[in-house]
RODO-2510 file (C-alpha; in nm, 4 decimals, decimal comma):
residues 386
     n   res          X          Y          Z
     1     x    -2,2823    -2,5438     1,1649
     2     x    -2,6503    -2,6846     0,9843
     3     x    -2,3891    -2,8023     0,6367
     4     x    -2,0905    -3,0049     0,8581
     5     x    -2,0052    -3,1916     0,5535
     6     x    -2,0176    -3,5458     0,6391
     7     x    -1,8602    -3,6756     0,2743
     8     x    -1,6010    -3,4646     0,0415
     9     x    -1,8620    -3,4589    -0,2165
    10     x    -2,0655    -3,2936     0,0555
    11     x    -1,8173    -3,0391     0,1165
    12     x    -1,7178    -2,9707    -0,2728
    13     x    -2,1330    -2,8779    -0,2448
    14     x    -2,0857    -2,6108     0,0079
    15     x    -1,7162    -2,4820    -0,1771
    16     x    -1,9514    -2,4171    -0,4565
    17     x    -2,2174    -2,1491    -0,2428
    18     x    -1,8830    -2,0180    -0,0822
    19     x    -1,8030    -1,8928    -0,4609
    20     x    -2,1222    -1,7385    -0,5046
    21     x    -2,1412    -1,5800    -0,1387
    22     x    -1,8015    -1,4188    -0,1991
    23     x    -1,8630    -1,3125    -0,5671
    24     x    -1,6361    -1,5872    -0,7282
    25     x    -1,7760    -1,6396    -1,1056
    26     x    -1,6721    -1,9894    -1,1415
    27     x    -1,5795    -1,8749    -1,5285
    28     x    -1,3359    -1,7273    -1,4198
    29     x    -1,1704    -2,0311    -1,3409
    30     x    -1,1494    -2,1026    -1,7068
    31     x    -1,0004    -2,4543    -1,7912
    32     x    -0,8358    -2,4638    -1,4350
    33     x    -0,8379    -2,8367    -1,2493
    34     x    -0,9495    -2,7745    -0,9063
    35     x    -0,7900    -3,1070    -0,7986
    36     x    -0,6493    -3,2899    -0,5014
    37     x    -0,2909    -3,3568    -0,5802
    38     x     0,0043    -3,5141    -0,3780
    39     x     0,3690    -3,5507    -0,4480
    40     x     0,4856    -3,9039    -0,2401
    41     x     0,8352    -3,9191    -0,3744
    42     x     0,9429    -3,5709    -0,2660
    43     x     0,7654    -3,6077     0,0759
    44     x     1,0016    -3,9214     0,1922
    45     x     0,9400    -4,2129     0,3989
    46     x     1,0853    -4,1471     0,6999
    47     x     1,0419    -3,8769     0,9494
    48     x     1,3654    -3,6666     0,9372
    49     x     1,3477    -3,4816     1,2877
    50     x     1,2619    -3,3883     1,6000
    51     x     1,2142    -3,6960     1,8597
    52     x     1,0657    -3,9513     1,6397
    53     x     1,3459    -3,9117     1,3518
    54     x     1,3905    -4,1961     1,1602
    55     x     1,0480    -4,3404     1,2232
    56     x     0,8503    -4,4224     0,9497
    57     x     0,6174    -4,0963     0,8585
    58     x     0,2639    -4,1384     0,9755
    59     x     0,0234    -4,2292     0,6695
    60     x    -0,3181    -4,1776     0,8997
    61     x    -0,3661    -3,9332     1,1726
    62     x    -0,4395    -4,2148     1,4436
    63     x    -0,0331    -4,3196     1,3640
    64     x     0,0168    -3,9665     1,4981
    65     x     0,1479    -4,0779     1,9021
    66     x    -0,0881    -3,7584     2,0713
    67     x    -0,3699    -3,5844     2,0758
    68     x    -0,1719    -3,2278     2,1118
    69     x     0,0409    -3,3782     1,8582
    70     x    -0,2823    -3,4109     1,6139
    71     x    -0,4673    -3,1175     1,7497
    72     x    -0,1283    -2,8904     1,6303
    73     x    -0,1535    -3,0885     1,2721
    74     x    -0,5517    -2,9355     1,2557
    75     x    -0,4508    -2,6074     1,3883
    76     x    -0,1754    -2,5725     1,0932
    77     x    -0,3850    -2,6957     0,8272
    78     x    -0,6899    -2,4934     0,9002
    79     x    -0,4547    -2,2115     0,9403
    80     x    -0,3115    -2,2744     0,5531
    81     x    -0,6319    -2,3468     0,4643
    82     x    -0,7732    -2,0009     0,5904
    83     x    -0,5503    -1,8168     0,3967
    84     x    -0,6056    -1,9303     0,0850
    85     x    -0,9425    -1,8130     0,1114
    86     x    -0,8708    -1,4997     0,2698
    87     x    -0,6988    -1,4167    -0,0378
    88     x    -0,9746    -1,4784    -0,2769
    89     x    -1,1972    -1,2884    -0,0993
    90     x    -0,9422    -0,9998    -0,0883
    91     x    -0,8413    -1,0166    -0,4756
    92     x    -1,1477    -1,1111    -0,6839
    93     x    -1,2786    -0,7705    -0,7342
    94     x    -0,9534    -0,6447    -0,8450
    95     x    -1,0327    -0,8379    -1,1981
    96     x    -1,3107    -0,5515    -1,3116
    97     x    -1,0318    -0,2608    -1,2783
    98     x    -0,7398    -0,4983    -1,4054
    99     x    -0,4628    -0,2743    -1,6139
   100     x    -0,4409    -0,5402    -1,8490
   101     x    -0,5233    -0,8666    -2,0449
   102     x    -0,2363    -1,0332    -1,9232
   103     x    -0,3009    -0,8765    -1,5587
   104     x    -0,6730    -1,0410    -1,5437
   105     x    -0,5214    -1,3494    -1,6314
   106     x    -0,2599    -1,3227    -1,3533
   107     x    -0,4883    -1,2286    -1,0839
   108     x    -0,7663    -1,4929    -1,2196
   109     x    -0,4742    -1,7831    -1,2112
   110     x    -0,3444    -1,6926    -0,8642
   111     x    -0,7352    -1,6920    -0,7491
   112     x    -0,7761    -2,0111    -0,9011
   113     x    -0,5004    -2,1813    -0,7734
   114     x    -0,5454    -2,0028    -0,4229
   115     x    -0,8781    -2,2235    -0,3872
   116     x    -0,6893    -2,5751    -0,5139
   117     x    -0,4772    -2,4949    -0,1829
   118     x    -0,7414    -2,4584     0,0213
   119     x    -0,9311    -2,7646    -0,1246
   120     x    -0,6128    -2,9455    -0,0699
   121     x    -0,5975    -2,8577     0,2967
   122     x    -0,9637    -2,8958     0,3202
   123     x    -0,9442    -3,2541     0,2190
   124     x    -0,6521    -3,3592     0,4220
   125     x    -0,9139    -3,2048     0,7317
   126     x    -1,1739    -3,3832     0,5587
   127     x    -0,9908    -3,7721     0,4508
   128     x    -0,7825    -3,7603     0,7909
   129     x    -0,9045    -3,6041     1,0933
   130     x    -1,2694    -3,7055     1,2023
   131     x    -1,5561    -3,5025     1,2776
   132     x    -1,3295    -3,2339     1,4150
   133     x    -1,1488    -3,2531     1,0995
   134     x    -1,4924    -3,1955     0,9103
   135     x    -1,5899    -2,9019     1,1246
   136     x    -1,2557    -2,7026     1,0602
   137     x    -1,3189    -2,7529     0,6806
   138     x    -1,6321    -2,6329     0,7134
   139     x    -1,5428    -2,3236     0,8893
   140     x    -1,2794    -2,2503     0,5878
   141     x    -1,6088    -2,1752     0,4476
   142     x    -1,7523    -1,9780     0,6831
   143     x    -1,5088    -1,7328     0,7771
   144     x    -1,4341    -1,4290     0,5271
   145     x    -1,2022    -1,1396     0,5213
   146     x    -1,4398    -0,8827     0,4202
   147     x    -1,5532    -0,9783     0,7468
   148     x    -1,2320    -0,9476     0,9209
   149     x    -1,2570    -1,2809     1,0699
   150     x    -1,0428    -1,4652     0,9106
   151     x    -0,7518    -1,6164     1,0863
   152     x    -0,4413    -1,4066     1,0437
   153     x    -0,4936    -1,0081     1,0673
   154     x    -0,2881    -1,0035     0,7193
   155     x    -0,5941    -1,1954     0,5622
   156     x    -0,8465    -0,9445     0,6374
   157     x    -0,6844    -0,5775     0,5130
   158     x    -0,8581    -0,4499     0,2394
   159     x    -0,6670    -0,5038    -0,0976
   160     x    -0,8573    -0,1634    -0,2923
   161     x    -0,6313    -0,1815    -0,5891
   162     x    -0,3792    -0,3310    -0,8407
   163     x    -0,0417    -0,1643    -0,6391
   164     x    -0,1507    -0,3636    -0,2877
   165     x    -0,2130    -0,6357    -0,5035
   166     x     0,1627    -0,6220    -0,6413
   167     x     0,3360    -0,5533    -0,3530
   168     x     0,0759    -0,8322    -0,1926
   169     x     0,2145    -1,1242    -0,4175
   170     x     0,5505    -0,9863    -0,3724
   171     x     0,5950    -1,0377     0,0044
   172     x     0,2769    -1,1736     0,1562
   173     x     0,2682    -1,5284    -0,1031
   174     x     0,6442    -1,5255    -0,0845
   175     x     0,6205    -1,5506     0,3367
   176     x     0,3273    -1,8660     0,1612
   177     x     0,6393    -1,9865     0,0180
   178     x     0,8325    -2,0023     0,3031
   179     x     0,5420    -2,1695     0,5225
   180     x     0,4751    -2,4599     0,2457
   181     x     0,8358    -2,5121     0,2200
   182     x     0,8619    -2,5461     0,6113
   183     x     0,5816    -2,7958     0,6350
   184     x     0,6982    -2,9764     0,2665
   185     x     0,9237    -3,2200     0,5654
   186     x     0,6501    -3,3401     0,8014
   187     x     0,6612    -3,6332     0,9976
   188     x     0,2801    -3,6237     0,8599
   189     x     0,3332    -3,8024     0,5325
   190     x    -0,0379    -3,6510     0,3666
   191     x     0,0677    -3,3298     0,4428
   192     x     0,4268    -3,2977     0,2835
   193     x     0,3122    -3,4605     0,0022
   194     x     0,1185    -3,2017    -0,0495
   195     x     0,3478    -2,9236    -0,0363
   196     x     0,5139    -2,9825    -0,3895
   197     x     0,2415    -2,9132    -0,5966
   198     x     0,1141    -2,6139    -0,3735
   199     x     0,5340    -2,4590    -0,4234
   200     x     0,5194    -2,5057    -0,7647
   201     x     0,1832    -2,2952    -0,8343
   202     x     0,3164    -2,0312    -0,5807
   203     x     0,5832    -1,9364    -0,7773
   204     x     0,3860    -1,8133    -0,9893
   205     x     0,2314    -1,5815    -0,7401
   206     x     0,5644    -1,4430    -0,6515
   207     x     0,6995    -1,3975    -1,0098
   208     x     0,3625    -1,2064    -1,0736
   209     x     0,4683    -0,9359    -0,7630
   210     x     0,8016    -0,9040    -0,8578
   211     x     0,7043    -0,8733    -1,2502
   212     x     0,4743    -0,6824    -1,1511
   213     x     0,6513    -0,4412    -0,9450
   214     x     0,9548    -0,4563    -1,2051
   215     x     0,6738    -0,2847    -1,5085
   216     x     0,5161    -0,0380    -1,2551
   217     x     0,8817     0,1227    -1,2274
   218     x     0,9751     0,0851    -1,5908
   219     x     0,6676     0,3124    -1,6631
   220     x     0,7621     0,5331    -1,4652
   221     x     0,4489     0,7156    -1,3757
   222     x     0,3624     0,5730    -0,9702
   223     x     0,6170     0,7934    -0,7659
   224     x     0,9057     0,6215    -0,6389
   225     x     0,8967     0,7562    -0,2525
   226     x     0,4844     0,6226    -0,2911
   227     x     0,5966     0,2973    -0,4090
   228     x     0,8677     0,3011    -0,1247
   229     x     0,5823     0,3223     0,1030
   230     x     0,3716     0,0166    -0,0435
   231     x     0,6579    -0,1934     0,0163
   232     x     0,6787    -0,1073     0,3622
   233     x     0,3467    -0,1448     0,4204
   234     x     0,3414    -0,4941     0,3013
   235     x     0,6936    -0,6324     0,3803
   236     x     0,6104    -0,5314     0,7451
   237     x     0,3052    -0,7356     0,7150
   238     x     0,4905    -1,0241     0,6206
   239     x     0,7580    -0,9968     0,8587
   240     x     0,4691    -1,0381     1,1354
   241     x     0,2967    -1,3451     0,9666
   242     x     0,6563    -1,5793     1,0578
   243     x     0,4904    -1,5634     1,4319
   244     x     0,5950    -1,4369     1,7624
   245     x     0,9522    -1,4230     1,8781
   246     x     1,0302    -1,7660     2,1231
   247     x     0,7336    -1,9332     2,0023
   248     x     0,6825    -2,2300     2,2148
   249     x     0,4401    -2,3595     1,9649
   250     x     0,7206    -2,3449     1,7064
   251     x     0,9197    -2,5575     1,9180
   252     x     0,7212    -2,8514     1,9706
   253     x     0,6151    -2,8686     1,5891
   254     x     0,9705    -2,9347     1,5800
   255     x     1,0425    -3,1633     1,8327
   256     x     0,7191    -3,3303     1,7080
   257     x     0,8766    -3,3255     1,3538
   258     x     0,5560    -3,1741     1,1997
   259     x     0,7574    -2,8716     1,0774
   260     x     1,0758    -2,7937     1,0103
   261     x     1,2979    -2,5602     0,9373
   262     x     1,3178    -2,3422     0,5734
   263     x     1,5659    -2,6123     0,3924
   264     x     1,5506    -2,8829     0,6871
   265     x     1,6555    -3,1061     0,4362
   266     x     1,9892    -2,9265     0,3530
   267     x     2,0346    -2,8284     0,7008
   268     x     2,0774    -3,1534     0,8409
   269     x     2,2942    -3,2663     0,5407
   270     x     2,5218    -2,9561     0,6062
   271     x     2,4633    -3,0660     0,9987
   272     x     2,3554    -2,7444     1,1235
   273     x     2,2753    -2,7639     1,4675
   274     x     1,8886    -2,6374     1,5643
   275     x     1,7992    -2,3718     1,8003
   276     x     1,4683    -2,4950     1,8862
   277     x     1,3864    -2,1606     2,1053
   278     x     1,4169    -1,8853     1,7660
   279     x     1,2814    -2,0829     1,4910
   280     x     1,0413    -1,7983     1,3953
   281     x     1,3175    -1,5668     1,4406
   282     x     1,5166    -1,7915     1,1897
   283     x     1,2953    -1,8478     0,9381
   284     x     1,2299    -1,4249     0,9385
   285     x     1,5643    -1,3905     0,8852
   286     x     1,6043    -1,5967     0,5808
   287     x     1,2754    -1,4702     0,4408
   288     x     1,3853    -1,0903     0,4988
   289     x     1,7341    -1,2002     0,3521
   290     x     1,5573    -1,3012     0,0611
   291     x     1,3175    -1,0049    -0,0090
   292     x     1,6422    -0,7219     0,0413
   293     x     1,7722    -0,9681    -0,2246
   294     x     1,4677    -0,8988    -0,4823
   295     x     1,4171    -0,5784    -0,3946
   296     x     1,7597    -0,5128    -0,4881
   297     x     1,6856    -0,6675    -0,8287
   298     x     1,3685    -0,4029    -0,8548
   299     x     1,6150    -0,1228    -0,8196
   300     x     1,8172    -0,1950    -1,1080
   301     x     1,5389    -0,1428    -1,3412
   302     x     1,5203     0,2478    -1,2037
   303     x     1,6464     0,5824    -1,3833
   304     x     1,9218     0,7075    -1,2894
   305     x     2,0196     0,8708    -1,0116
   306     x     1,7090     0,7789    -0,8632
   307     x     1,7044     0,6942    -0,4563
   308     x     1,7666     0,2765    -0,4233
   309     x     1,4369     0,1253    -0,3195
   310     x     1,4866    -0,0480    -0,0163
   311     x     1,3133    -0,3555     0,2296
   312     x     1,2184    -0,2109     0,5987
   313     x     1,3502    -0,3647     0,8747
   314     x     1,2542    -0,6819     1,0841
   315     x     1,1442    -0,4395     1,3991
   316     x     0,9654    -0,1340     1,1400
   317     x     0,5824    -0,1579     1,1728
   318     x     0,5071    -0,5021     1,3717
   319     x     0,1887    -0,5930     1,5581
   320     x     0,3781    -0,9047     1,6666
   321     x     0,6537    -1,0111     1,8559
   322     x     0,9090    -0,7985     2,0797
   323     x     0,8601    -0,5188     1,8468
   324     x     0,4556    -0,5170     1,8826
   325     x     0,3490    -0,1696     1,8667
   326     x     0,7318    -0,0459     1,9199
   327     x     0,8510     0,3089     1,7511
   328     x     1,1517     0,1314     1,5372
   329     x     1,2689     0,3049     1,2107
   330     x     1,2928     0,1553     0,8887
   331     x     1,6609     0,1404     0,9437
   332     x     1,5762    -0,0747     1,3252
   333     x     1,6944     0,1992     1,5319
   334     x     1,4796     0,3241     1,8192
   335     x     1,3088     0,6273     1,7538
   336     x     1,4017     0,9046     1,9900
   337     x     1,1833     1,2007     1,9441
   338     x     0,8309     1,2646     2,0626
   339     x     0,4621     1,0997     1,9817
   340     x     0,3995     1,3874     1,7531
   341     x     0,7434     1,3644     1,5525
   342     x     0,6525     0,9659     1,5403
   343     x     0,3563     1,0495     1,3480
   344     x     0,5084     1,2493     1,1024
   345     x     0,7549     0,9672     1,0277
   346     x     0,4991     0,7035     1,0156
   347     x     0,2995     0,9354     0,7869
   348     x     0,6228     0,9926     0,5469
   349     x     0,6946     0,6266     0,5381
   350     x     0,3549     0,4275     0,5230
   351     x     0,0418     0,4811     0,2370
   352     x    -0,1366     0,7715     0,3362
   353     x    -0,4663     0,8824     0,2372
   354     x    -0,3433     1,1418     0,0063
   355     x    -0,1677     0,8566    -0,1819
   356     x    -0,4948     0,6565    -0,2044
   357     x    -0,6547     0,9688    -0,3546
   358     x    -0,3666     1,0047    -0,5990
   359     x    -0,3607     0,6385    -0,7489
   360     x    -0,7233     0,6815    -0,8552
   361     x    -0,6104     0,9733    -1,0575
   362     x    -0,2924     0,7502    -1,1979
   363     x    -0,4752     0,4282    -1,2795
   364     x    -0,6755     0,6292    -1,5265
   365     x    -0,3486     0,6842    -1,6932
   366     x    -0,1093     0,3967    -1,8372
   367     x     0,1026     0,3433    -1,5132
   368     x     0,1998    -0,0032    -1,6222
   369     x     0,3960    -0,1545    -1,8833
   370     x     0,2104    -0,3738    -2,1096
   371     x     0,2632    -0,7538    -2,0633
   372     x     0,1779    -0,9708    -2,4110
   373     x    -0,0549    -1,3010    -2,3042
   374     x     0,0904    -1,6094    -2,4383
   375     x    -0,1150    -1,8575    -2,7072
   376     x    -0,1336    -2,0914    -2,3828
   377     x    -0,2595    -1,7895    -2,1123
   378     x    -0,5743    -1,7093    -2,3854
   379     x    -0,6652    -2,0708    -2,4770
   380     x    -0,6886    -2,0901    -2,0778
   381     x    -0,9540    -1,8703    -2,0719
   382     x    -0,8361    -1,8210    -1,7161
   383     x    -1,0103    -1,4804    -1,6461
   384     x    -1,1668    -1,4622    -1,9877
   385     x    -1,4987    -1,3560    -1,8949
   386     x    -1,4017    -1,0847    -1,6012
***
């Protein structure tokens, strides 16, 4: 820990040898702000649950009544932090094999605004938190997921091509969405503020997946039962980054009032009641809800006749949670037959290596539809130089 930032300036410094450690060309970035931005107005005065509702929010982190109560803030924004990161250090060599312009740009603009986010929670560590607050920025730094030790086991698979990448931004940013949107009510005022410009930037990570997704089936050349398997590689991993089931951590953010539930703000007006013991559980459910959703709009776009794509259950393929490790179908029924006919499902229903082998003969081919850049996307130069 020799470069503990003591200033931001300091800590912008070691950002900058993070980028070149991990491979990051910062021309990549194009004319991208990397900036610290805060919306006040949609983060609210006044704290709007849990046991100190209707208190004014807490501006500074010594307002915040606890030291748990401050030590959970750290622990969530390091946590958001991490990811961002992670997925920089997962994506940015996907932009030498990108299928095409418009595809560079995508991945080069996600990237780009991946590392605002995690300046954004860096700073907050940084502005608000003390020396401990230094030394978790710092470690944002530190960490990497070609490494595998970055926070969340999600953040450290290997992304080796364009189709992980898809259905990546398809379910693992949109589980991002759900997170910011969950924290966009906290009693700490710094951090919801800074949840409004972080949504607005992700949505552009999800409409990439799903676009994405939408063109690989319109061309028609990645099988549809390989494809089936991508998504239930990575909607599994999603399902497991919403936490453990009972979460006892989950609970006291909310009693604290440091985060809520997904649309706190129009489940109080609609005065639904909260279950403080499933709020993981909850929260799952409405992301799951809306992935079957989007999936369902990905299945309209295929020929006909073809088998519906579908969106794996809740208990298929967890390593958290009740279901940790559990032989559940994609349908959530226990599987009855033996270790050996488990296998053989798992093997017909997740990437194998045969399908690795097999998308290294179909990228050489035109497996995507082409995507026209805007005026705006090339003046950018976002990914220009890649």
């Amino acid at each position: 820990m020799d470069n503990l930032p003591s200033t931001w300036e300091d800590w912008i410094a070691n950002f900058g040898d993070w980028q070149d450690r991990v491979g990051f060309d910062k021309s990549w970035l194009g004319d991208f702000d990397l900036s610290i931005q805060f919306d006040w107005d949609r983060a609210g005065d006044v704290i709007e649950f849990g046991d100190y509702e209707g208190r004014a929010k807490w501006e500074r982190s010594l307002q915040v009544p606890h030291q748990s109560m401050r030590d959970a803030l750290i622990s969530m924004i390091t946590v958001q932090g991490d990811t961002e990161f992670a997925s920089v250090e997962q994506q940015r060599h996907l932009l030498a094999t990108a299928p095409t312009d418009y595809d560079r740009y995508a991945a080069a603009r996600i990237m780009a605004e991946e590392q605002r986010h995690g300046w954004q929670m860096a700073y907050l560590l940084m502005t608000y938190f003390g020396q401990q607050g230094r030394r978790e920025a710092q470690k944002l730094l530190e960490r990497n997921a070609q490494d595998g030790d970055r926070l969340l086991g999600a953040f450290n698979r290997p992304m080796p091509h364009w189709l992980d990448f898809f259905c990546y931004t398809m379910f693992v940013d949109r589980d991002g969405k759900f997170q910011l949107g969950m924290l966009s009510t906290s009693a700490f005022r710094p951090l919801a503020a800074s949840m409004g410009p972080m949504l607005k930037e992700e949505s552009f990570h999800l409409g990439t997946g799903s676009n994405g997704l939408r063109r690989v089936i319109k061309a028609g050349v990645i099988p549809l039962d390989m494809l089936q398997r991508y998504i239930n590689k990575w909607a599994s991993t999603a399902h497991d980054l919403f936490g453990v089931d009972a979460s006892s951590s989950a609970h006291w953010a909310y009693v604290w009032g440091i985060k809520g539930r997904w649309d706190e703000r129009k489940k109080l007006d609609a005065g639904n009641q909260v279950n403080k013991e499933i709020l993981n559980e909850e929260a799952r459910g409405h992301y799951h809800e809306e992935i079957v959703g989007e999936v369902a709009k990905l299945s309209k776009y295929l020929p006909e006749g073809a088998t519906t794509l579908y969106v794996p259950h809740e208990n298929f393929n967890r390593d958290i949670g009740v279901a940790k490790r559990q032989k559940f179908t994609v349908e959530g029924n226990v599987f009855e037959g033996s270790d050996a006919e488990w296998d053989d499902y798992v093997y017909s229903h997740l990437p194998t290596k045969e399908d690795e082998e097999s998308l290294k003969e179909i990228f050489e081919l035109e497996w995507i539809e082409n995507k026209p850049m805007s005026t705006r996307q090339i003046e950018s130069g976002i990914g220009a130089t890649a």
